[in-house]
Each structure stands twice: as C-alpha cells, then as structure tokens.
N, C-alpha and C positions, 0 to 999 in steps of 0.2 A: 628518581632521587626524592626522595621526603625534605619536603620544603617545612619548616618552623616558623610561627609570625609572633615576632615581639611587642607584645602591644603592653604602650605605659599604663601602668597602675599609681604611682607614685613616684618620689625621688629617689625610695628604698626598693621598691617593688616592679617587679615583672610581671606579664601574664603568656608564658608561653603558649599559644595553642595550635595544637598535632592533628594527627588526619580522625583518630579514634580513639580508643580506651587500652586498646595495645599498643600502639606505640608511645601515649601518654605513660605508662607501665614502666615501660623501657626504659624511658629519660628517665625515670624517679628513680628508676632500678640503677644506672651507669652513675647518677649524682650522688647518690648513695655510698656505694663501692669506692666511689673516686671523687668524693666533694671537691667542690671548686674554692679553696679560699674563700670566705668574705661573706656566702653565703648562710644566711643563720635559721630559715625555716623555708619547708616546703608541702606546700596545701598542692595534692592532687586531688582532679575528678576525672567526669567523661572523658572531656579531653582535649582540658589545660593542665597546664601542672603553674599552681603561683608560688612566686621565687619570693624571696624577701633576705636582701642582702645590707650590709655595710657597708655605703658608699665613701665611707674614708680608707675601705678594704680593698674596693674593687669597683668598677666604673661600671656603669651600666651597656656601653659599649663593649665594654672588655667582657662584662658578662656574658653577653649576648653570644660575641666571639667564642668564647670557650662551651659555652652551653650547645651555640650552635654548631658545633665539630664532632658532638657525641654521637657516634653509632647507637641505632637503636637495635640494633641486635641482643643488648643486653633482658634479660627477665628476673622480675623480681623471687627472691628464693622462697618454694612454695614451701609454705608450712605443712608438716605432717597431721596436725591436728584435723582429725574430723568431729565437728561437734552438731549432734544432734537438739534440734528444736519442736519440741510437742509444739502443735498447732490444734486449737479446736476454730473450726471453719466455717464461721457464722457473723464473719463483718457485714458491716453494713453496705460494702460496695459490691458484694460479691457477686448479687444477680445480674449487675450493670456490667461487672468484667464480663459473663458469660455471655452479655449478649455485646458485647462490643467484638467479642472473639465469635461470635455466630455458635458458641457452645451450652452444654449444659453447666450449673455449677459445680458437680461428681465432677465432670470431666476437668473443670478449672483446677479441683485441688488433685484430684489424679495427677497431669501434668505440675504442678505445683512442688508435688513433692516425689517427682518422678525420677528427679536427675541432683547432684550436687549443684551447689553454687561455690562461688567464690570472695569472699572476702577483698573487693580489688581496692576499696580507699577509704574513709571514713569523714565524716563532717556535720554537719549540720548542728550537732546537739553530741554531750559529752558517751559515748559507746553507739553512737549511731553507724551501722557499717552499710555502705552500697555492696550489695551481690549482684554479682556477674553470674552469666552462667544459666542453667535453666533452660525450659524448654523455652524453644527460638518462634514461639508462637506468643509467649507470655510478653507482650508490645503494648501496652496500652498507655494514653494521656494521661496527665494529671488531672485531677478535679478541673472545672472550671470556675468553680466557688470554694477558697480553703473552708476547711471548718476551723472554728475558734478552738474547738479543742479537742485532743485526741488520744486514748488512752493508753497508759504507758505499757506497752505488751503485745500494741497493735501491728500487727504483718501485713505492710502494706507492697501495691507495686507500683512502679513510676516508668514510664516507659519501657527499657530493658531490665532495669533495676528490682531488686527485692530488698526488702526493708524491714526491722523491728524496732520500733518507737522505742527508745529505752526511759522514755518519761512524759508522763501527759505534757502537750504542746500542741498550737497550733500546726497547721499543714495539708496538702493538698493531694497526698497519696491515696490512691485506690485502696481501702481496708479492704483484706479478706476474710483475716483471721484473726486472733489473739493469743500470745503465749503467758504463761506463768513465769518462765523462764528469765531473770534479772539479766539486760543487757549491762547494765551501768550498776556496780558494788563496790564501794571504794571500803568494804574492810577485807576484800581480795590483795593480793599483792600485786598485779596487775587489773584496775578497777574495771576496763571495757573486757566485755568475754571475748567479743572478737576482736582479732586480731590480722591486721594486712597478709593473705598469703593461706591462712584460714578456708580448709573446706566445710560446709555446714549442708546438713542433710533435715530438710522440715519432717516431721512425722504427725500423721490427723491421727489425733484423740479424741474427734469430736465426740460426744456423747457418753464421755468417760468420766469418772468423778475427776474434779478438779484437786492438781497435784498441792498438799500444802508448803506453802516457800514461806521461811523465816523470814523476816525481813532484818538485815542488817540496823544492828544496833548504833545509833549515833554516836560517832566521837563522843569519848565522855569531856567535858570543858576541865582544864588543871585545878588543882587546888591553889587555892594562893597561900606562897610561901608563910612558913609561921615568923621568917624574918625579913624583912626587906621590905618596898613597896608596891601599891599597889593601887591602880586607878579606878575607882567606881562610880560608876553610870549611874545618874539622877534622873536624868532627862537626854533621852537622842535627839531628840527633835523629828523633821520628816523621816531621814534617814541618813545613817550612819552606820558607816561599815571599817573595818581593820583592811586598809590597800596598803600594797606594796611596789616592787619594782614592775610585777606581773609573773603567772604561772609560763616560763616561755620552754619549747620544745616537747611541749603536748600537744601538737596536731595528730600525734600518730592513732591519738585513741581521741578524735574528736574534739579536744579540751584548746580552746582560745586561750591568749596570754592576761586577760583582763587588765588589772594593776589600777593603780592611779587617775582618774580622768584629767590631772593636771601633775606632769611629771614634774616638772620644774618646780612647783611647792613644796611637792613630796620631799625632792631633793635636797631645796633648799630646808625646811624644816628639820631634817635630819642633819644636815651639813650645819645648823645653829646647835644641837644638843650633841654634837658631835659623835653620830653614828654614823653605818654606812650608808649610802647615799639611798641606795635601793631598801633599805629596812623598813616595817609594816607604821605606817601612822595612822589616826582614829581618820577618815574623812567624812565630814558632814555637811550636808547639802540645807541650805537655807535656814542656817541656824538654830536658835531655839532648845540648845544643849548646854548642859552640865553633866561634870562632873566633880567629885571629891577623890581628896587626895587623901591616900593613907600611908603616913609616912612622909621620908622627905624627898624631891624628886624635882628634877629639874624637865622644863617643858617648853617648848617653840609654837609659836602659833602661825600660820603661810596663809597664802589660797586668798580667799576671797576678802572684800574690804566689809568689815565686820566688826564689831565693837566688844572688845574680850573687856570682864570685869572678873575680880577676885576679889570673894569672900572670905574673911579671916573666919576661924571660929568663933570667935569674941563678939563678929558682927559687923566689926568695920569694913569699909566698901572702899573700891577707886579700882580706876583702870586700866586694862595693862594694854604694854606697845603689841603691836603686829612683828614679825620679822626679828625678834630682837630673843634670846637666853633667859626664863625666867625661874627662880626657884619656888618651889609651894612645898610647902611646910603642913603637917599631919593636921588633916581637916580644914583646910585650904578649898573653897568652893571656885571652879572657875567654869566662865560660862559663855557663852555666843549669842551674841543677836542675828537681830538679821539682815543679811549682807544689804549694803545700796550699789555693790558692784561684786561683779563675778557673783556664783552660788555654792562656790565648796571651798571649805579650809580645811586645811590639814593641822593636826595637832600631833607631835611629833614627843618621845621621853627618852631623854636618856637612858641607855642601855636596851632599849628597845622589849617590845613585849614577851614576855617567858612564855607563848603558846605556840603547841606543837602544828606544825604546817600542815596543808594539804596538797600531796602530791606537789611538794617544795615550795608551796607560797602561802601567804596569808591572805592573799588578797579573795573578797570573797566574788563570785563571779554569778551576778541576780539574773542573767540568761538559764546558764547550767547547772545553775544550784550545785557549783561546786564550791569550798572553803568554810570559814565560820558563819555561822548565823548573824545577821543583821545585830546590831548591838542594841539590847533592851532596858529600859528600869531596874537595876538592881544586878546588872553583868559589873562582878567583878573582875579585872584586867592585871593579873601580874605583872611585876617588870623584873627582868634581869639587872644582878645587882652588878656594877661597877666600880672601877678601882677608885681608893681615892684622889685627888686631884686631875680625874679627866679631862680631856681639854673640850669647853666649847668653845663656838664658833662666834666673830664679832656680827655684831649687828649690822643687817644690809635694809637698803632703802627698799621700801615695798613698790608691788609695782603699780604705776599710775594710770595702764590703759587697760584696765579690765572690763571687759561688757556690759553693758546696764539696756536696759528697755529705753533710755534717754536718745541714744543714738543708735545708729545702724552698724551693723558688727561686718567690718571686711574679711572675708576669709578670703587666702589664693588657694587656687587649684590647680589640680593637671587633667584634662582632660584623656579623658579614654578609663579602660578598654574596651567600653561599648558604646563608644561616640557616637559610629555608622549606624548604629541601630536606632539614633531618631534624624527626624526630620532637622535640616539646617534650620528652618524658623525656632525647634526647641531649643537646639544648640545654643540658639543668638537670645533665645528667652533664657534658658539657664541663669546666663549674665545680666541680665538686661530687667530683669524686675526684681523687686527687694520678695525676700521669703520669712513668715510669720512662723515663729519656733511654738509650737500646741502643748498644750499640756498632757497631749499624751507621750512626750518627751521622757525619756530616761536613760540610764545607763548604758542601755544597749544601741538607743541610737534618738535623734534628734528627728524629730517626725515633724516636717517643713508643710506648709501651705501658702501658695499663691494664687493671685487674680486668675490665672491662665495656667493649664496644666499642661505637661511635655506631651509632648503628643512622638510617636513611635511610627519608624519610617519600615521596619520590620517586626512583623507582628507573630513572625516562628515563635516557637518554644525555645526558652534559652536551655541548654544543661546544664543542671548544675556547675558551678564554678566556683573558686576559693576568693572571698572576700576579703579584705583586710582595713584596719582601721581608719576611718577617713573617708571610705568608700563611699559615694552618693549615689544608692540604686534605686531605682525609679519601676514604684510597682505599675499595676494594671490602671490604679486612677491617675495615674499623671503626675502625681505631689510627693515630691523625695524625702528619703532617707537616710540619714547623714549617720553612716555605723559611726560608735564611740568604741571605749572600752570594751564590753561586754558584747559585742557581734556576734554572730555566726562566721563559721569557719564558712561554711560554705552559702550560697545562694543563687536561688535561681529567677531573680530579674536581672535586668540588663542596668551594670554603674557606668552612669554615663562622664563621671570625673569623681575623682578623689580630693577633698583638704590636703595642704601638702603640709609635710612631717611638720615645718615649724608654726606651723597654726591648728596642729592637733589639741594642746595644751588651750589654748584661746578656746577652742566650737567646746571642749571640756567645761567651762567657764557660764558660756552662755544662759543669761535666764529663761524662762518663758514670757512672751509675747514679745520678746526681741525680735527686731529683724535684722535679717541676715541680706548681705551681699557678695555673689560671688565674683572674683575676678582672677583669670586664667590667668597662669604665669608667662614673664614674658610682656604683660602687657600694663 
C-alpha cells in the first residue's frame, strides 16, 4: 500500500510527498479529474506534489483525508504533441557529463537524443519544463557551484531530468547544449511551448548554420485616451511597478502568482477609490516618486508611513492624508517621500488602469519578467473612465505597527516541511537569534543573515520541490531566504519553516538592515 506523508507548509498549504515521479503524476492526474473543493493551486515535481488550499473551504485534516483516499492508479492524459528541439552540443558541462558517465561526448548526445522525453511538471522559471524519460543512464548531479548566469536556450541535465532554460538565469544544471528554439513567447496564445503530457524529441545540429528566430515583439504600451484621464510618471523612484490581486493558476506553464507584497494596502487603497478590491495600483518601494495628473481623478494612498505632498499647478504646496479619498485636478503634482516605516505604498485611481493584462494580471513579476515593465520618466498611465457619482470609500485609520530598522520585526511561522533535514541546535537557532534583512533583499525574497548559520543534519540532494510564498529555504551557506511575492514555483534547498499567511503582508513591508525574529506558532 502506497503510504503519503503530509508535511505542513503553511496554514494554506500542504506538501504531499510520494514514493517517485509516477505516482506523484498520479495524484496530480486523479486531483485534477476530481478536484477536491477548496483546493486553489497545485505545484508538482519529483515527488511532492504542493497543495494550496482555502482553509475557510476545507481544513487541512479533511484535506489530507480526501487527498489521502485517492488511488494512484490514475495518469495524466498524454498529449499527442511531439515537438522537436534542434540542439547544437557544445556546452560547457559536457566533457564533465561524459566523464562522470565513464563515456565519450558523441556518445552523451548520441544517447541524448536517442529516445523521447516527456514533459512531466514544469517550475522554476516561466516555460521551464522537467523531462522524464531518456536514456536511463543520462543520471548525473547538479553542479556543485551554481553559475550566476545562464543562457537562455541552454539544455541542460539535472539528475534524471532534462532541461531548456527558457531565459538567462542563474542555476546549477549540467549544460550540454543550446537551442534557438523560444521556450517562453508570450505573443503565442499559449506562452510555454511545452506543455505537461508533451513528448519532445532533441535533434544535434551541431555544426550547422544557426536557425534565424524572430524575436517576439513587445506588447505595444495603449495609447492614452484622447478623453479622459490619465497618470504621468515624473519620478518612480527605486522602484515602482503596476501589482495586482496576483497572476493565480499559472503553475501549469511555470508562471507564480506574484501580485502585491502588501495585500492588505492593495485592498485597502482600492476599497478607499472604490474599485475592486484586487485591481492593479502603482506600488513603490522607498519613495522618492511623482506623478502628474492629467485631467481630473480621484486617488488613495496605503502602504507604507510616508509623507504625500500635492502640488497645484499654480505652485502652491501642503500635504495630503495617508488612507483617506483624495481628488487631483489636471496638473496636480503628487509625490512620496520616504517612508520612516514599512517601504511600499500603494497608490490606488479610481476606475483603475485602462492597460491590457498579461496572461490576466497586471501585476509585473521581476523574477519571470512576466507583465509590464517597471514604470519609468515619462510612462504615461490611462485610467478607465467612471460613471458619475461613484461611491468611494470613508477614510480608515492607518496602521500603526509597520516595521522600521528601530525595532525587531516578529514574524510567526510554521515549521516544516524540511525541519528533519537540519540539526535540532538549527532548529532552536532558527528562533533563537535575531536575523539581519541585506540589501540584497528584493521582491522575490528577503535574503536573511545571522551570527551563526543553520547548519544541515541531511546533507542528500533535495529534488526539486514546489515552494510557496513565506517559504524560509536555507541554501548551502546556512543564511535564509525568506520567498516574497515574486518566488520560484519551484526549488531545490531544503525550507525549514514558512511566515504564516497573516504576516506575509508584515515580512512585505520590512526595510533593510531590520532585524527579523522568528517565532513558531503555537508558542
């Protein structure tokens, strides 16, 4: 009998994990067919499959119950598609494959492109596909030094896995080869070429002239209407992007839900100009922005404690509330300092932004370079126009415990699902010493430093596994990573505890050189 082990990821989240990659298949294949209520996304790899549910839908017990009663006799419906991939086979790992396999390099891509693969999950990065399949000698490690950077075309192998980078990034795969071949085109109607179920067949071109690929034309940006209004960018400051609610039910083609680093602003700012709650506002991180108003336009300001000032056209100055309905009139300058608590506010417009989504969000996502472009000097921003007499929303109190460098920022967690994989002294250090937030800190996650680093009580190779936001995975130096927003679907360290849901918005917030304390829940 196939045993299943539920291990917590969160208040939301599961980490099923199965004996291998086919019965992990299975489950994904039967939850599919037959979703279980309450369940809202599902990250498979080797072989977990991660759940992420709605615990006002369905309990994490009950979960478990219904998850764990599914036969795994089911498989997922194989796609008919065969898609071939020119390969020219001149990576850099390749001579190291051939001698970790005791072969010559001929022979590597001989075997390489000998047999199909399969399409079995995708993650890491937006069209990134894991192939199955292959010759059963193709087994090697991952680097033991990632490289910083890798190029986007590169065919790599990862243990049993095959691989093609669909965008320079870092990573730790075996290069063999490289294609022309675009993994990731979002003016495709389906943006990843592959596809779960997907058979794909490599073919060596080496030594062949190189294929020419168009490259996909960027979204062209709207016009701003000839009536109505419109916001224009003076000054972004560090940075500043168009988030949203988040892009959610794009795991299948590798794409994370990004959205918001501070949902609760987001919400709130839209709930004052009375839009819906999830619609796109500007957010900008540590101030230092303007913009001008074209036309007339009413506007909310949230997020971080920050001193908003508007300029009339005339010249005269004064300051506007946080939290509160405000109207700006054509040529209306308004602008952001910078915060002495939290580091992002949201600016929020009535009727919300008249720009066409990407793959259904606005939100722009600085891992996967999917959505609009970071907002710059001189982006003009249309707004959709609204009826007259809309309702906004009354003015609410801002909130008073935002994080600053002054004090030490509490976050709870939940430990697991790779608790067992360090020693109890990390464990009890996890909690037990404050952690320094680095300025190499960003969207995609919070890069921690402390006195004493976690030291690892299993030092295997983890597989691949589905991350989710909150996530605390602790690389090869000991000093964590606290995923935000913009994470990877998938990864391959060991998260020794996750932020739990209601202090995701809060680690959102955090400055740099704050320190951070964690403390397990429960306690």
């Amino acid at each position: 009998m196939t045993t299943m082990r539920f291990l917590p990821v969160n208040l939301n989240a599961v980490l099923v994990e199965l004996e291998d990659l086919a019965q992990t298949l299975a489950l994904l294949a039967s939850l599919r067919a037959e979703p279980v209520a309450g369940i809202e996304e599902l990250v498979p790899a080797a072989r977990t499959l991660l759940i992420t549910f709605r615990p006002a839908a369905i309990s994490a017990g009950e979960l478990a119950r219904q998850v764990g009663a599914r036969s795994l006799d089911a498989s997922e419906a194989r796609s008919e598609r065969r898609i071939e991939i020119p390969v020219r086979y001149d990576g850099e790992d390749l001579a190291e494959v051939a001698g970790l396999l005791g072969i010559t390099p001929d022979e590597v891509v001989r075997r390489h492109t000998g047999s199909d693969y399969t399409v079995a999950f995708t993650g890491f990065a937006p069209g990134f596909a894991y192939l199955s399949g292959g010759h059963p000698s193709l087994n090697v490690p991952r680097r033991k030094v990632p490289r910083t950077r890798i190029p986007a075309g590169a065919v790599g192998l990862a243990g049993s896995f095959s691989g093609v980078y669909p965008q320079a990034s870092p990573g730790g795969w075996q290069i063999i080869g490289v294609t022309d071949t675009p993994m990731w085109d979002l003016s495709r109607d389906t943006p990843a070429l592959l596809q779960p179920g997907d058979a794909v067949r490599f073919v060596d071109v080496t030594g062949q002239p190189r294929a020419k690929v168009q490259a996909a034309a960027a979204p062209a940006q709207p016009a701003v209407p000839k009536s109505g209004c419109a916001l224009e960018i003076r000054a972004p400051g560090l940075q500043s992007l168009l988030q949203d609610g988040g892009r959610h039910g794009q795991a299948k083609q590798g794409v994370s839900a990004s959205g918001a680093m501070d949902r609760r602003s987001l919400q709130a700012a839209n709930r004052l100009v009375g839009n819906a709650s999830d619609a796109a506002c500007i957010e900008v991180a540590y101030g230092g922005f303007q913009l001008a108003c074209r036309g007339d336009a009413v506007v909310a300001v949230t997020g971080a404690e920050a001193p908003v000032t508007l300029t009339r056209a005339d010249g005269a100055k004064w300051p506007l509330p946080r939290y509160q309905a405000v109207a700006l009139a054509d040529g209306d300058v308004l602008a952001l300092g910078e915060p002495t608590a939290g580091i992002r506010s949201y600016i929020a417009v009535r009727g919300g932004f008249d720009i066409a989504p990407v793959l259904g969000s606005l939100s722009t996502d600085t891992l996967a370079r999917v959505g609009p472009a970071a907002l710059a000097a001189g982006d003009v921003l249309p707004v959709r126009a609204v009826s007259a007499g809309a309702l906004v929303g009354e003015p609410e109190a801002p909130p008073t415990d935002l994080p600053t460098v002054r004090e030490e920022v509490v976050l709870d967690i939940v430990l697991g699902p790779r608790t067992d994989w360090f020693t109890p002294d990390a464990v009890e250090l996890l909690c037990g010493q404050a952690w320094t937030v680095t300025p190499q800190s960003n969207r995609v996650g919070i890069r921690l430093a402390g006195e004493q680093a976690l030291q690892r009580a299993n030092h295997a190779e983890l597989p691949s596994e589905g991350t989710a936001r909150g996530s605390i995975q602790v690389p090869a130096s000991g000093q964590p990573v606290l995923f935000l927003a913009d994470h990877p679907l998938t990864g391959g360290y060991p998260v020794i505890a996750s932020v739990a849901t209601h202090h995701l918005d809060r680690a959102g917030q955090i400055p740099v050189n704050a320190r951070v304390r964690f403390r397990p829940m429960g306690q």
